[in-house]
C-alpha positions in Angstrom: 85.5 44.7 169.6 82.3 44.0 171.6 82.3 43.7 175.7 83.0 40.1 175.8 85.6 40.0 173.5 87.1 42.3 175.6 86.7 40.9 178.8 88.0 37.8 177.4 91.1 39.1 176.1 91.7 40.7 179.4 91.8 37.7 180.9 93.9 35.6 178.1 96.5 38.4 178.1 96.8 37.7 182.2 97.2 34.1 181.3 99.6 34.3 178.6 101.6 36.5 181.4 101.1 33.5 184.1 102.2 30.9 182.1 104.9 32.8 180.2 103.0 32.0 177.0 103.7 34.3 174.4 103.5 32.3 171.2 100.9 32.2 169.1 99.6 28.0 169.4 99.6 28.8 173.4 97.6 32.0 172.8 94.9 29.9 170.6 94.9 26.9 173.7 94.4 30.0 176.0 91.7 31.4 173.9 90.1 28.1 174.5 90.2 28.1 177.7 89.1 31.2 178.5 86.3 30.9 176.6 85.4 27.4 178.1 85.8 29.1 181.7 83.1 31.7 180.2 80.5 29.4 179.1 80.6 27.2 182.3 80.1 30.5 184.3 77.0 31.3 181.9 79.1 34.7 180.4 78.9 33.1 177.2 75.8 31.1 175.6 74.5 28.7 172.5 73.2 32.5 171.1 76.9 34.0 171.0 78.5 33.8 167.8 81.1 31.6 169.1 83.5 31.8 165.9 83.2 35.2 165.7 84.9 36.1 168.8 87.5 33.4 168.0 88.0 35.8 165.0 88.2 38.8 166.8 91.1 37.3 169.3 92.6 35.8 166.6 93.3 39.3 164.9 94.1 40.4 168.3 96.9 37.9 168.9 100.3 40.5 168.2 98.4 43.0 169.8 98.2 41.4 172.9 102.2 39.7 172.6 103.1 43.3 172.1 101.4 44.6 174.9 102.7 42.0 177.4 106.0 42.9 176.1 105.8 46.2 177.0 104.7 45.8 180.4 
């Protein structure tokens, strides 16, 4: 996973644990989110494969359930 995948799962996993969000069509709106707050702040950029991260935090999805559960 590169950097900003990473960065942006951090901070979907400490949304999911905000909201109490721990299925998987709240983790996709989240994933949204996030990555709408990371364009606007200029993290994230026309020249970022945009789907391909998407990819990457979809695959991360029980991951990130099963690490929230554990905390």
């Amino acid at each position: 996973m590169d950097i900003i995948s990473a960065e942006i799962l951090l901070l979907v996993k400490k949304k999911m644990a905000e909201q109490g969000a721990y299925d998987r069509n709240s983790y996709d709106l989240i994933v949204e989110e996030v990555i709408d707050y990371f364009k606007e702040k200029g993290k994230l950029t026309d020249e970022d494969n945009e789907q391909f991260i998407k990819d990457q935090l979809a695959e991360m999805f029980e991951a990130a359930k099963n690490n929230l559960a554990d905390e």
